[in-house]
N, C-alpha and C positions, 0 to 999 in steps of 0.2 A: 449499529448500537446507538444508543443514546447516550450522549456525552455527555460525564459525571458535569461539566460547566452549566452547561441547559438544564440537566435535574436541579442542580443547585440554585440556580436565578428561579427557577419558577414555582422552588417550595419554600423561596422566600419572600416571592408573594404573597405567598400564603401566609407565613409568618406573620408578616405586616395585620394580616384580616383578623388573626386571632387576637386582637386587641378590642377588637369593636362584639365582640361576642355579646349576645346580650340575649329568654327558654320560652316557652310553651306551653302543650298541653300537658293536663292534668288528669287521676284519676278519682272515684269517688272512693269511701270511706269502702265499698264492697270490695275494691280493688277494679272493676269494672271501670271501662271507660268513658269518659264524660263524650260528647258527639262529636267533641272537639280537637281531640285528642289521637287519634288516627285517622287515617285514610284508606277504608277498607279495600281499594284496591277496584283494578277492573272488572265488569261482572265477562268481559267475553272470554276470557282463558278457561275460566274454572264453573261456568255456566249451564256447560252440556252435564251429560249423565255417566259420561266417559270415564271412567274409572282409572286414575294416574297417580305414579308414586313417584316421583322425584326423588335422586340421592341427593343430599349435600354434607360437604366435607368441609369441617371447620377447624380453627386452631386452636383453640380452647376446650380445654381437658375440664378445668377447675372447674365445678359447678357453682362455686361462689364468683369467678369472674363476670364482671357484669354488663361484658360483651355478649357473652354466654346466655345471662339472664334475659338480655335485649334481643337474640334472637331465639330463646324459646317461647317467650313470650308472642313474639309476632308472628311466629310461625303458630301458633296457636290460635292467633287471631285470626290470619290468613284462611286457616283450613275450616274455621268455625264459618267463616263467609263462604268456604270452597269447599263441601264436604264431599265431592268427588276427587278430589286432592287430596296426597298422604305425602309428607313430609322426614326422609328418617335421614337424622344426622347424626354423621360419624364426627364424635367428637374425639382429636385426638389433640397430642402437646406441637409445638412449634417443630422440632424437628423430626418426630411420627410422622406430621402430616408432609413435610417436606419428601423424606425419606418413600411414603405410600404413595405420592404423587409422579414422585420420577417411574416405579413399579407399571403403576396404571399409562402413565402417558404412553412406557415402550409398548402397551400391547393396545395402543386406544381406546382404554375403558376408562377415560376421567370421569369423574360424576356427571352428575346434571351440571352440580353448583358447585364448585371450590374456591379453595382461598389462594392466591401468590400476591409475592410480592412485585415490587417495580422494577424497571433497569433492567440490569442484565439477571436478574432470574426471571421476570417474565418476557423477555423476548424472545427466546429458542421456541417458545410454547406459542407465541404468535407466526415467528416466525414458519414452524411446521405446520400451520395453518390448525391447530389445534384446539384453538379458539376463536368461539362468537365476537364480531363484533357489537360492541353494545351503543352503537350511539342511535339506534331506536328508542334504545331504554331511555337515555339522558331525554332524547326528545320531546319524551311524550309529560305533558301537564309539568314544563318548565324543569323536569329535575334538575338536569344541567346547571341551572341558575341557582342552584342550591349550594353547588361546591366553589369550595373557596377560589378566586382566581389563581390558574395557571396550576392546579394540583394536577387535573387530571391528563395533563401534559406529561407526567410520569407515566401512564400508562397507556401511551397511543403511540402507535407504531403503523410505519407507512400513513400515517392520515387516518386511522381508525382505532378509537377508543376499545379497551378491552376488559377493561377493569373498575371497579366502582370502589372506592376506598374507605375507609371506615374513619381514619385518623391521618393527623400530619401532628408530628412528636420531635422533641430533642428530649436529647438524653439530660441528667444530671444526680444527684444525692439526694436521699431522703437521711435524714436523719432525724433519732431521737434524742428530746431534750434533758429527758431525765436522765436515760442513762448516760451522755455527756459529761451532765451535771456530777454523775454519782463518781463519773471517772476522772475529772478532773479535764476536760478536755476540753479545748476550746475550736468553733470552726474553721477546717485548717482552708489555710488563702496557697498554699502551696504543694504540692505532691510529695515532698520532704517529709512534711509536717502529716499528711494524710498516713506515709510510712512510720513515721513516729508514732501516732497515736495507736497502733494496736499494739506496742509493747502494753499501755497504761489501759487499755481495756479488757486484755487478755490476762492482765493481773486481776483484775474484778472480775472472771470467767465470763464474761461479755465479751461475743464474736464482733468482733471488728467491724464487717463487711461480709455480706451475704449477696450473694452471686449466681447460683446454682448453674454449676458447668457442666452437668450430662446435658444440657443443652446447650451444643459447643458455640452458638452464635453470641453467647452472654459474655464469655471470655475475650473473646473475636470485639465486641461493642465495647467492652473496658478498656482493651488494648489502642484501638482506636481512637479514645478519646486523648491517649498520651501521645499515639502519632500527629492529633492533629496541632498540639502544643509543641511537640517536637519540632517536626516540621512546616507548621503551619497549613492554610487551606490549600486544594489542590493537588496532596501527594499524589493522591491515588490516580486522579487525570494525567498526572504528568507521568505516572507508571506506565498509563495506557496507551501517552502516544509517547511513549518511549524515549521521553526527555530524563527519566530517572529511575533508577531500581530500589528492588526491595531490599540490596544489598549495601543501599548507603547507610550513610552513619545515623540522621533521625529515626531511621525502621527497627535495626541492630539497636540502636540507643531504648528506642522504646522496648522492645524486648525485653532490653537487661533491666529496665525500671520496673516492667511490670513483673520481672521472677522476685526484682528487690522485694515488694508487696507481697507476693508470695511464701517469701523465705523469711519475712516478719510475721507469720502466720496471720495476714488482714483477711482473709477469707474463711469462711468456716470448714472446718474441720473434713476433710472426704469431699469436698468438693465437689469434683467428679463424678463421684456419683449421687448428690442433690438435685432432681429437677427443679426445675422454672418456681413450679405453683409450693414445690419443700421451703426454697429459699425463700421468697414469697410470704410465705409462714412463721418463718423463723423471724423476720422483721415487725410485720403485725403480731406476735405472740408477744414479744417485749423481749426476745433474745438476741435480737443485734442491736448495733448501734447505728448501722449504716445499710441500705438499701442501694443499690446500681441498680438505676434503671430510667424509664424516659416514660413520657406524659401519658402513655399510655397504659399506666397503671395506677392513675390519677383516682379512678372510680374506688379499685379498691382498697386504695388507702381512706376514700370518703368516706368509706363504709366500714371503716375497721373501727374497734373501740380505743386504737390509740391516737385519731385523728388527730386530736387536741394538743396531741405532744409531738408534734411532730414537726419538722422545718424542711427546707430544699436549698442546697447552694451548687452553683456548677459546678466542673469538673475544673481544679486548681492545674495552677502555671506549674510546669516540669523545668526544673533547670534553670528558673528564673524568664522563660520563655514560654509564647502563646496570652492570646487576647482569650480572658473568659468570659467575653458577649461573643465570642466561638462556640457553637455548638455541633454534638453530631446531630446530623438533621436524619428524619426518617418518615419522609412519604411511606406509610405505613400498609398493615395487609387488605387487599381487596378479593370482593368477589368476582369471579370469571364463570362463563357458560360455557362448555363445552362445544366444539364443532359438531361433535357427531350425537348429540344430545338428540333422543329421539319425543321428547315432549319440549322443544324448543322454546312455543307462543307458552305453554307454563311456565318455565327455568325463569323465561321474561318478564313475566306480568308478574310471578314471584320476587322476585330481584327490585323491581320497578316500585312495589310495594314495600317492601325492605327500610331501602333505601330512600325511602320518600318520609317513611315513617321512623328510621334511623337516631336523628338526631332527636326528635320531642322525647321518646322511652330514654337514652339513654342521659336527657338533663335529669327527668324527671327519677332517675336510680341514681341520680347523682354519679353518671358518668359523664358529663358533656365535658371536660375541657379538654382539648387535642382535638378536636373533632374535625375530621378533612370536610366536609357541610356547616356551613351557620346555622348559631344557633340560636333562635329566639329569645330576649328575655333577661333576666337580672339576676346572676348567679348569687351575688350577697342576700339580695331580698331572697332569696329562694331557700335559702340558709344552707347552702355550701359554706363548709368551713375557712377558718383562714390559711390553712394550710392550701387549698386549692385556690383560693384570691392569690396565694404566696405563689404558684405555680404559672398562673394569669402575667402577674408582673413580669416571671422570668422572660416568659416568650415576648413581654413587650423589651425584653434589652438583645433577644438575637439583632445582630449585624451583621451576620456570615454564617460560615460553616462549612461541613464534607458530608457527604451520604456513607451511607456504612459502609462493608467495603462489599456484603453479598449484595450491594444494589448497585456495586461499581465494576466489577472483575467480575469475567466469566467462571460459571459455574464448576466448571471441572480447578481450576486457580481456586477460587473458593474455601472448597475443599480440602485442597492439600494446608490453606492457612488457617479452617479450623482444626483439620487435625495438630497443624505444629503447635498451635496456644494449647491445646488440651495439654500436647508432651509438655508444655514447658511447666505445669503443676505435677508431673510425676516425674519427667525424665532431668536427663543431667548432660543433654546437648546443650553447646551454644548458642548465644541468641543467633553468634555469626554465621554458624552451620544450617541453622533454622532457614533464616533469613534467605543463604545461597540455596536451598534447597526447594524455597519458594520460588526463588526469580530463575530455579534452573525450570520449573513447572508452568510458569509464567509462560517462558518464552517458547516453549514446546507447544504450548497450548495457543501464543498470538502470536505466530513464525511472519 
């Protein structure tokens, strides 16, 4: 396994690069592309007259996400260059595509193209030889040198790269200023103070904090961030070489903080059953006040009409404890090739072309900041809002950090600790029951 330590040093590497960011090609007024502006890609894969369909499987539902947009688009370009080449993507939400991929793996039908994450969810899937390796792909016309230093060390196992990543993210708050302002609120410096402010916005029938927890990894990424204030950087490493449990007092503590926030009703209403792209909505529509989430939803808050009202602070000191130049860090989703992939040299020169052309589409929709690839160019001159300059800055005050905890704890552990954050918005267990129930599954699972 990759040690949460090693992930951590070399996605803050990375951190460091994202200060020097600076965009690229452009389209014309048709929407068409200027010559400058893509890289139509190899002519040897898609050349012949050989008739190929490639699956691919993505983690975005939202048609307005503009991840999403970024690769319809290019897949659109691709296939206009490759018209022996059909492209069909199964768009599905984060934990759809998590859930369809474990299905697919046990019978070995992954797609051509999928998406996973780093760490311990994609290792079982390298490890059963399940996946391409891709450092072909990096190879070829320098891609490699496009990704930020030391990222794609998250996704190389045994010496061989597997994965191409889209984003390198930390989490923090989006908030709006208006409605703040309307509630009287001011930006809380402490978790106290964060629990306090939704009595004063729930009085104005303004959701607090929007979440959307049928996608259990959202609750799991909130909780985390008061662990890592609780207990500072490293719990989760020290979980894993069994220096400490999930049964101590920082894990138990966050816990019971995070049902505190719960039992102030700071989440909106059903929680539970809101996905990703609901909650999402309810922040851009003007009905919260708060947004939980990390840089990789940066694009569409660009693109929403409340841009302008909009500010970012990290996640506030619990208990009077935790450094907030602490972030959760999160080498973010990549794409993967299947081993048994029977149009390989396509899956390739697709991927290869993607990812080459990744970053210029995604300045130019005004998604580029988080981006795991540099990016050409002058985000202000380019008229990125100040709200995305304000997100720029954050990433230049990281100093540390922990990876979440699905890219730290094996996948079956995982599991039993989203399902416990789910119970603790409906159920009436202890955080302490919670807690020994995890580190009884922990240690079943790493004997």
């Amino acid at each position: 396994m990759v040690k949460a330590k090693r992930l951590l040093s070399v996605v803050l590497v990375g951190m460091v690069a994202v200060s020097t960011l600076s965009a690229c090609g452009s389209t014309n007024n048709s929407g068409q592309k200027n010559d400058s502006a893509t890289n139509s890609g190899s002519a040897g894969a898609g050349s012949s007259d050989k008739k190929v369909t490639l699956s691919l499987q993505t983690p975005y539902a939202d048609e307005s996400n503009v991840n999403l947009k970024t690769l319809r688009r290019l897949i659109g370009e691709y296939t206009k260059a490759h018209p022996n080449i059909t492209i069909n993507v199964d768009a599905l939400t984060t934990d759809q595509q998590k859930l369809k991929l474990k299905t697919q793996a046990a019978s070995n039908e992954i797609p051509d193209i999928t998406s996973l994450n780093p760490g311990a969810q994609m290792k079982p899937f390298a490890d059963e030889g399940l996946l391409a390796p891709l450092d072909d792909v990096l190879a070829k016309d320098g891609l490699k040198d496009t990704f930020k230093q030391g990222v794609l060390s998250n996704y190389t196992f045994g010496g061989k790269t597997y994965g191409l990543p889209e984003t390198l993210d930390i989490a923090y708050v989006y908030y709006n200023k208006d409605l703040f302002k309307q509630a009287g609120v001011e930006i809380p410096s402490t978790y106290e103070e964060l629990v306090a402010s939704a009595k004063k916005f729930n009085a104005k029938g303004i959701i607090p904090l929007t979440i959307g927890e049928k996608e259990t990894w959202t609750g799991s990424f909130f909780l985390m961030n008061i662990v890592l204030r609780e207990a500072g950087v490293g719990f989760l490493k020290d979980v894993m070489d069994k220096k400490k449990k999930f049964t101590d007092a920082p894990y138990v503590q966050s816990l019971a903080k995070f049902k505190d926030f719960i039992n102030a009703k700071g989440f909106e209403e059903g929680a539970v059953s809101v996905d990703y792209a609901t909650a999402q909505n309810l922040f851009l529509s003007g009905k919260a006040a708060m947004y939980f989430t990390a840089s990789w939803d940066a694009g569409s808050i660009e693109n929403s009409t409340i841009k302008d009202s909009v500010g970012v602070f990290p996640f506030p000191t619990v208990d009077g404890k935790g450094d907030v130049s602490e972030f959760m860090l999160s080498p973010g989703n990549s794409y993967v090739i299947s081993a048994a992939s029977k149009h390989m040299a396509e899956a390739k020169d697709f991927l290869h072309f993607y990812m080459t052309n990744f970053p210029k589409v995604m300045f130019e929709l005004k998604g580029g900041v988080g981006l795991a690839q540099n990016v050409d160019g002058d985000f202000k001159a380019a008229g990125y809002s100040q709200t995305a300059i304000d997100v720029l800055n954050l990433f230049k005050t990281v100093k540390g950090g922990d990876l979440a905890f699905d890219n730290t704890i094996d996948p079956t552990t995982t599991q039993t600790h989203l399902n416990g954050v789910q119970n603790v918005f409906v159920g009436d267990e202890s955080a302490a029951d919670t807690a020994k129930q995890l580190q009884n599954d922990f240690e079943m699972n790493n004997p």
